[in-house]
C-alpha positions as CSV (number, residue, x, y, z in Angstrom):
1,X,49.1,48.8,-48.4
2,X,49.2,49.0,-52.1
3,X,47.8,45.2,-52.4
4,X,44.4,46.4,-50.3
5,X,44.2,49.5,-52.3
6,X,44.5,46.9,-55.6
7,X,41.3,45.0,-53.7
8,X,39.1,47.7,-53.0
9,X,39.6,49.2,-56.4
10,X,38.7,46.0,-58.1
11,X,35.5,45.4,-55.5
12,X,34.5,48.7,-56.5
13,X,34.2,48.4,-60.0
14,X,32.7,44.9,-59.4
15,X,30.0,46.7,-57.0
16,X,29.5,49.2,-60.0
17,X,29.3,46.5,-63.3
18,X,26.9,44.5,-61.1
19,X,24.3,48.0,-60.7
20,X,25.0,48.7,-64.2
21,X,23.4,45.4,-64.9
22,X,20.8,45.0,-62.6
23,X,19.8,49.1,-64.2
24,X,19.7,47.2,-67.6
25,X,17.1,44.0,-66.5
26,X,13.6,45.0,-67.0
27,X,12.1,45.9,-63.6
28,X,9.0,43.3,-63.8
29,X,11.4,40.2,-63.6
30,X,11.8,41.0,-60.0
31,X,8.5,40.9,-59.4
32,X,5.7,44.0,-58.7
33,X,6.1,45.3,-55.5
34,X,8.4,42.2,-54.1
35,X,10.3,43.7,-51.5
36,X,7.4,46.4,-50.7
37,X,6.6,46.3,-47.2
38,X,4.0,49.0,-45.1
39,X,2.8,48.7,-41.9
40,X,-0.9,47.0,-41.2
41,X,-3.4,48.4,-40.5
42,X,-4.0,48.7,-36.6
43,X,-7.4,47.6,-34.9
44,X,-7.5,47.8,-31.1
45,X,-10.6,46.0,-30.6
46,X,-12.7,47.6,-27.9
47,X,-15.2,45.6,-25.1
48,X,-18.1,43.9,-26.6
49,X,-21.5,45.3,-24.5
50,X,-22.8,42.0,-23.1
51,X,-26.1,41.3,-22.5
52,X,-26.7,40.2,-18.6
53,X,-26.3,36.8,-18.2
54,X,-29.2,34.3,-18.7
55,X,-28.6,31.3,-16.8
56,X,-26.5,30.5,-13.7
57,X,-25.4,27.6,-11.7
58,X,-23.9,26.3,-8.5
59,X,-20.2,24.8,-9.1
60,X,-17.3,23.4,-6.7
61,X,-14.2,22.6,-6.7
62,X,-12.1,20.1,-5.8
63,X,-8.2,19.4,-6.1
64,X,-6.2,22.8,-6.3
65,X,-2.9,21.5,-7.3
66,X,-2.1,23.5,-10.5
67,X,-2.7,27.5,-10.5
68,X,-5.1,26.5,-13.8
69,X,-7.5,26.3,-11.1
70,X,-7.9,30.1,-10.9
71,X,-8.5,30.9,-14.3
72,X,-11.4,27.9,-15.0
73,X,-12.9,29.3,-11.7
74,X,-13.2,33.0,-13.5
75,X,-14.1,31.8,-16.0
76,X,-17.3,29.8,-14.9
77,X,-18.3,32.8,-12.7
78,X,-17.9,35.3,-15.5
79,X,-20.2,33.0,-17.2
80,X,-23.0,32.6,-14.6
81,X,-21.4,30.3,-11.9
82,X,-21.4,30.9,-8.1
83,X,-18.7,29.2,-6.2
84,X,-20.3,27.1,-3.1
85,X,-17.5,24.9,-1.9
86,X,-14.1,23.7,-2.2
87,X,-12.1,20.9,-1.2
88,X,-8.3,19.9,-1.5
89,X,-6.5,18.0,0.5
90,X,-3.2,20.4,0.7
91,X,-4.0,23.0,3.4
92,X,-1.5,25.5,1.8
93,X,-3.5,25.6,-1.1
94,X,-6.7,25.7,0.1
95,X,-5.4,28.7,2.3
96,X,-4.7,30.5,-0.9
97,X,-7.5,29.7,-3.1
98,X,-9.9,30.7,0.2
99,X,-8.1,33.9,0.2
100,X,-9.4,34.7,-3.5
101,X,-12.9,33.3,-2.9
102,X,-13.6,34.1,0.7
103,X,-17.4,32.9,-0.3
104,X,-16.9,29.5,-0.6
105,X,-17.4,26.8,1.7
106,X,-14.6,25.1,2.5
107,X,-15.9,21.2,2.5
108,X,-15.1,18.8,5.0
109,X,-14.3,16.0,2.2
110,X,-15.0,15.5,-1.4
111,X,-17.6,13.5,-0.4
112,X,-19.6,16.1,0.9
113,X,-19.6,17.9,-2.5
114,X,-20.5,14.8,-4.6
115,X,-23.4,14.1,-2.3
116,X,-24.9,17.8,-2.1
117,X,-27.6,17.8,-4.9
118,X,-27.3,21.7,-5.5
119,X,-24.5,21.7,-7.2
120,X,-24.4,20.8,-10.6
121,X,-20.6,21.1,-11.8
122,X,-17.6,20.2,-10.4
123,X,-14.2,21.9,-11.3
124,X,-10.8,20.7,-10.7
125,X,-6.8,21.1,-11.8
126,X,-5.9,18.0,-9.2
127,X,-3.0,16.0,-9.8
128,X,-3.6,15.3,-13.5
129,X,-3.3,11.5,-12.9
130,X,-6.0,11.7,-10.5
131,X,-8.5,13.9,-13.0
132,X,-10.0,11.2,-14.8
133,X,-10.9,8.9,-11.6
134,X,-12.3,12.0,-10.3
135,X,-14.5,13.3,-13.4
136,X,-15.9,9.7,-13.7
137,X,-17.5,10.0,-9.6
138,X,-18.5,13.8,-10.7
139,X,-20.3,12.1,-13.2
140,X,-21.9,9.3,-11.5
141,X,-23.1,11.3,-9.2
142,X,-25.2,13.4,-11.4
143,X,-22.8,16.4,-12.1
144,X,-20.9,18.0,-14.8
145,X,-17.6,18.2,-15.1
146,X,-14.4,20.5,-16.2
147,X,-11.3,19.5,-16.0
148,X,-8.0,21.5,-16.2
149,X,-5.5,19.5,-19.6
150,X,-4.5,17.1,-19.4
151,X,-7.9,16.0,-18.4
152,X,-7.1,12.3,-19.1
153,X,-3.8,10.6,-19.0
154,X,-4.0,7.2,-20.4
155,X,-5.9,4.9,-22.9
156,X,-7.0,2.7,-19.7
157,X,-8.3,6.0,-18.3
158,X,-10.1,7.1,-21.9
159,X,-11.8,4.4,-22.3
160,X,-14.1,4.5,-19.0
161,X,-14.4,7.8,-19.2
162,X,-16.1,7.6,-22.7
163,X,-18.1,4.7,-21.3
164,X,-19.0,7.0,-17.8
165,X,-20.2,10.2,-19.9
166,X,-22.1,8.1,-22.4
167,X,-24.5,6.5,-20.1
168,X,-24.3,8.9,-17.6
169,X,-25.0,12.0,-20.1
170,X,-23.3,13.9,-18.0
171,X,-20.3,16.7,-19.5
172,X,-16.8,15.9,-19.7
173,X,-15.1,19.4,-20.4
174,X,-11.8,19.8,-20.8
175,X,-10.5,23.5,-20.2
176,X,-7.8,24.0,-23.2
177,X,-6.7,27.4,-22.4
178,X,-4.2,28.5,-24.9
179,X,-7.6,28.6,-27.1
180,X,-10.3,28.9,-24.3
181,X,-8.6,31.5,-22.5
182,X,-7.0,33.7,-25.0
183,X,-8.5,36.6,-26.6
184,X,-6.3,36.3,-29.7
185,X,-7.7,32.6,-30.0
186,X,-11.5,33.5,-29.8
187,X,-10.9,36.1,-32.6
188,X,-8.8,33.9,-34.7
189,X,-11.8,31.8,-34.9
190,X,-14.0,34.8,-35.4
191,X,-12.1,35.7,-38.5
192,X,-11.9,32.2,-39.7
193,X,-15.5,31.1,-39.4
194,X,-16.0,34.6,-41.5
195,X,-14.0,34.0,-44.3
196,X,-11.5,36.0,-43.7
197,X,-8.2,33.3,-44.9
198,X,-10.7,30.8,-47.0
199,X,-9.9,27.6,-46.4
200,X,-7.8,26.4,-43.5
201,X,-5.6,23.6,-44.7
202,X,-3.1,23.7,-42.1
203,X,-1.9,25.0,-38.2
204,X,1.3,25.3,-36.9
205,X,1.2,25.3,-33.2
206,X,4.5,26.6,-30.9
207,X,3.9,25.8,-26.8
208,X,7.5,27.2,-25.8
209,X,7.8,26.9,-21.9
210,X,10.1,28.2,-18.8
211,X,11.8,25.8,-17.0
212,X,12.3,26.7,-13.5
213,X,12.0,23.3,-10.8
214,X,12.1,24.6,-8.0
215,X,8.8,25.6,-8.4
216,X,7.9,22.6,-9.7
217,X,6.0,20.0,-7.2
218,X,7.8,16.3,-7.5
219,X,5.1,15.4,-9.2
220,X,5.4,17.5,-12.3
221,X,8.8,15.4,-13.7
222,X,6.9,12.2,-13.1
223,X,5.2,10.9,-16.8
224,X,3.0,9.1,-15.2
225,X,1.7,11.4,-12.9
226,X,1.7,14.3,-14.9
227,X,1.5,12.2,-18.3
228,X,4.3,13.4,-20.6
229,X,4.9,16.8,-22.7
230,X,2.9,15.8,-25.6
231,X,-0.1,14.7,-23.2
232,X,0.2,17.7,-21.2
233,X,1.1,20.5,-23.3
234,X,0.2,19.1,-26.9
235,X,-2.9,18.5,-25.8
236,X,-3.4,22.2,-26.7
237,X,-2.3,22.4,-30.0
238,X,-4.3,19.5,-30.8
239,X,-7.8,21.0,-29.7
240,X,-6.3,24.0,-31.7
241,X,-5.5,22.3,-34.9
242,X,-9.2,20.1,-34.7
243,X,-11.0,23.7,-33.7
244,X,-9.4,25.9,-36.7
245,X,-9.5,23.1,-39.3
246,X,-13.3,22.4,-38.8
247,X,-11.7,18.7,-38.4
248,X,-14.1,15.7,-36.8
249,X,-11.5,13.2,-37.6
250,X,-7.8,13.5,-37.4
251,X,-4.9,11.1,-36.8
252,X,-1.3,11.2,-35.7
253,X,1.6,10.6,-38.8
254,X,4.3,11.2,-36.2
255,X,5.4,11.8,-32.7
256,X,9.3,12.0,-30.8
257,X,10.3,13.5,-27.4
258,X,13.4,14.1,-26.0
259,X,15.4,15.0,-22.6
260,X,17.6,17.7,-23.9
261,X,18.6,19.7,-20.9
262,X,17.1,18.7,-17.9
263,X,19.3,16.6,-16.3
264,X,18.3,16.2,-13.1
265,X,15.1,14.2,-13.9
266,X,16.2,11.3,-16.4
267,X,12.6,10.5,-16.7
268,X,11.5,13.5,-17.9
269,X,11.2,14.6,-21.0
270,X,11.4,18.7,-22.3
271,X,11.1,18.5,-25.9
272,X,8.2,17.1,-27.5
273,X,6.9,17.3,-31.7
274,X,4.7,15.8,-33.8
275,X,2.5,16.0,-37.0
276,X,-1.3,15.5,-37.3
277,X,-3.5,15.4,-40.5
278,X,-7.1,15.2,-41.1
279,X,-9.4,14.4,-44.0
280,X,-8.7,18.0,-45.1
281,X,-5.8,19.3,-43.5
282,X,-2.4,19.2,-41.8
283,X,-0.7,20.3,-38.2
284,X,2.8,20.6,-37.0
285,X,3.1,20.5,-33.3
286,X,6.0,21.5,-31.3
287,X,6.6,22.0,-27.2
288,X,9.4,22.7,-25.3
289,X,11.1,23.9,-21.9
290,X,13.5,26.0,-23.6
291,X,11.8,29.6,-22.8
292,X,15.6,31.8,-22.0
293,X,15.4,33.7,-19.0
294,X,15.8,37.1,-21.3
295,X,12.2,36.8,-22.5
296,X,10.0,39.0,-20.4
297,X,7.1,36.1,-20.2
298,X,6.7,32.2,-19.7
299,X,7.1,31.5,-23.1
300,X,6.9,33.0,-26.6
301,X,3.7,30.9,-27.8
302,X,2.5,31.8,-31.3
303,X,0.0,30.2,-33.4
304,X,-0.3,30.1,-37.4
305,X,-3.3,29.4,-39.4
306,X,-2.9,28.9,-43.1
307,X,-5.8,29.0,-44.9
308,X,-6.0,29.0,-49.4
309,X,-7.1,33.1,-49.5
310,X,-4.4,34.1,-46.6
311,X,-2.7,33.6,-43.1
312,X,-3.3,34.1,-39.5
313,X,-0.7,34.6,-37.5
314,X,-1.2,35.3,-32.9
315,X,1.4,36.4,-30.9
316,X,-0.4,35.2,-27.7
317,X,1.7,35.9,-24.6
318,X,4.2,38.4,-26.1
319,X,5.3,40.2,-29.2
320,X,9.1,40.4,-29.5
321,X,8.7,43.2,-32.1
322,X,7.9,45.5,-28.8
323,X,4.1,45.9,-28.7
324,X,3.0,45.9,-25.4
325,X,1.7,43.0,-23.5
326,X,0.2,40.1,-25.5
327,X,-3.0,39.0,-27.2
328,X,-1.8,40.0,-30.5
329,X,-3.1,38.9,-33.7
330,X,-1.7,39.2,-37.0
331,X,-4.3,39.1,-40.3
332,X,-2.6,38.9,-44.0
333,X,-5.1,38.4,-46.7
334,X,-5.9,39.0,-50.7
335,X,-7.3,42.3,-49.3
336,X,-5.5,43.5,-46.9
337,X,-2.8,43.3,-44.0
338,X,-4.2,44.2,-40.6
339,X,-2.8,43.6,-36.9
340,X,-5.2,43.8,-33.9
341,X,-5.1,43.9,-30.7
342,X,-7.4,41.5,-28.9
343,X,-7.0,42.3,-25.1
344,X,-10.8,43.3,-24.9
345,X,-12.2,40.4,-26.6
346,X,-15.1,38.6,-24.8
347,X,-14.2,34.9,-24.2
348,X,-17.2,33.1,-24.2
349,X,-16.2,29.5,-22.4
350,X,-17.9,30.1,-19.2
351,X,-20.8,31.6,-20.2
352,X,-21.4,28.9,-23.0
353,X,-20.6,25.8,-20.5
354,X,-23.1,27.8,-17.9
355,X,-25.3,27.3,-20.5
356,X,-24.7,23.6,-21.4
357,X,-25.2,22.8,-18.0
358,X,-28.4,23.8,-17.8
359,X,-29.8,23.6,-21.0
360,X,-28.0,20.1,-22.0
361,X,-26.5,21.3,-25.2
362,X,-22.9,21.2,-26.2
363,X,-22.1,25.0,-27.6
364,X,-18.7,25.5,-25.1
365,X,-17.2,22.2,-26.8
366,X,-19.1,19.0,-28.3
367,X,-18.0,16.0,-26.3
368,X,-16.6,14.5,-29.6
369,X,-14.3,17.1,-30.1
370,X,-13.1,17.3,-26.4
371,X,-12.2,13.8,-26.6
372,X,-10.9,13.4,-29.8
373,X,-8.0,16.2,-28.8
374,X,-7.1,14.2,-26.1
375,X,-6.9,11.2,-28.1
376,X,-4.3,12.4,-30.4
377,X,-2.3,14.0,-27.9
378,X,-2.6,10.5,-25.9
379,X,-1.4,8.7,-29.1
380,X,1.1,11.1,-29.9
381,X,2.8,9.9,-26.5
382,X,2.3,6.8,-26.7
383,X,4.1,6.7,-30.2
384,X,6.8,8.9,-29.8
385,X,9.9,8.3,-30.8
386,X,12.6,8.4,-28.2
387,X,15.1,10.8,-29.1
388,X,18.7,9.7,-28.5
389,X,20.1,12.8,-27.0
């Protein structure tokens, strides 16, 4: 007893010597307002008024085998589209897609789409191994296309595909939604292209994911049916990193996967990183399976955009500080520290590919870029280093 009372007196006149010094240092070594924090300011963006709608177009779709497939058809009839026919071979699927789009025709073959002169783009999220084959007869048969990522799975594929779309001059669109499809993504690029962070000189990009097979098809844990983690999934961060950096070129420094945890499918992998760098700037990349079932949402997937005069940060699916629901975007800058919310921002993909299609131009995505995100994210599995795990 007497030896803890010995400790605490000594600890207390310790605590007391070390205030007395810290009174006595002048107050401007610790730096002005250091450890001063106040809350952002708070912008809950409200709906744009849109113009109606200048062009439309007739679209089908074909291959229903990931759930992507409801969101790129949204999108293109937000835009302008009008839904004609679908095909897929799975008659499960088709029931449920028919459900949501009573309208459309259910076609007797894909055939029958690619040969009615109408229609002028064809969507799909089919087996992704079977996307590029696919896009390439869209294409010679006179139509557009938009693919669900990964819209292309391997150099062989790449290659004819380039060759298709160039003397065909048809559209190869690739629907990256983490950026396409997210509010908090369209206004990121809003602020950037406005100044708001100067320079970008680098992304980090985090594509944290549930893992739950059983309501996985076999086809998902095969790589070369579904085209590995950094194919798949990194696919988004690279269109990110290009889009925000204002990058034409780009490269791949490093790459590694690994099968950390699920066991089950030895081929699979559920960890994937890598680093990208342009002329101008830098990206880290990282996926994974890893989402915990405590997390109220698929996955935690957060963006941040450095740029020389301040920082973007989006909280795009969930904000574990407790704001409701997701699309939240984060703005720190030599002015000012603001958050918004950007659930009522206008997403423009569908309304600018409507437009493309009809007026051949390229303001939804130039074909460079589309294919020059899927190149890295093709090199960066093809490179990766196999973790030993």
């Amino acid at each position: 007893m007497k030896a803890n009372r010995r400790k605490f007196i000594r600890q207390t006149f310790a605590s007391a010597a070390g205030m007395a010094t810290t009174a006595m240092i002048p107050a401007h070594l610790f730096g002005k307002d250091l450890h001063h924090t106040s809350r952002p300011d708070e912008i809950f963006l409200k709906p744009e008024k849109r113009t109606r709608l200048k062009e439309s177009i007739k679209f089908a779709v074909i291959g229903l085998n990931h759930g992507h497939i409801y969101g790129m058809t949204d999108a293109l009839i937000g835009g302008g589209g009008e839904l004609v026919m679908v095909y897929a071979k799975e008659p499960d699927l088709l029931a449920d897609f028919s459900k949501h789009y009573p309208n459309a025709k259910i076609a007797s073959s894909e055939e029958a789409i690619l040969g009615n002169n109408s229609i002028q783009l064809v969507a799909s999220a089919s087996i992704p191994i079977d996307r590029a084959p696919l896009g390439i007869r869209v294409m010679k048969s006179g139509k557009d296309f938009m693919s669900d990522k990964p819209g292309i799975l391997n150099f062989e594929q790449f290659e004819e595909v380039k060759k298709v779309q160039a003397a065909t001059n048809r559209i190869y669109s690739i629907m990256y939604s983490e950026r396409l499809g997210n509010p908090a993504s369209v206004k990121a690029g809003d602020l950037i292209k406005s100044g708001a962070i100067g320079k970008v000189v680098q992304t980090i990009g985090l594509g944290p994911h549930r893992m739950r097979p059983d309501t996985r098809p076999d086809w998902f844990f095969e790589p070369e049916k579904a085209g590995g983690i950094l194919c798949d999934i990194g696919s988004h961060q690279c269109d990110q990193f290009l889009f925000y950096t204002d990058s034409n070129k780009a490269e791949v420094n490093y790459s590694q996967v690994g099968n950390f945890n699920t066991v089950n499918y030895p081929t699979y992998r559920d960890f994937g990183d890598m680093s990208v760098r342009s002329p101008h700037a830098t990206g880290y990349i990282r996926i994974d399976w890893f989402t915990p079932d405590g997390l109220a949402t698929w996955g935690d997937g957060r963006t941040f955009i450095l740029g020389t005069e301040g920082y973007i940060e989006m909280r795009k699916y969930i904000d574990i500080a407790g704001r409701e629901g997701g699309n939240h975007l984060f703005l720190v800058n030599q002015k000012e520290t603001k958050y918004y919310d950007c659930s009522n921002v206008y997403m423009p993909y569908g309304e600018q590919l409507v437009n493309d299609v009809v007026n051949r131009t390229d303001t939804a995505m130039t074909q460079a870029h589309c294919f020059l995100a899927t190149q890295l994210a093709l090199e960066g599995q093809k490179r990766a280093l196999e973790l030993n795990v």
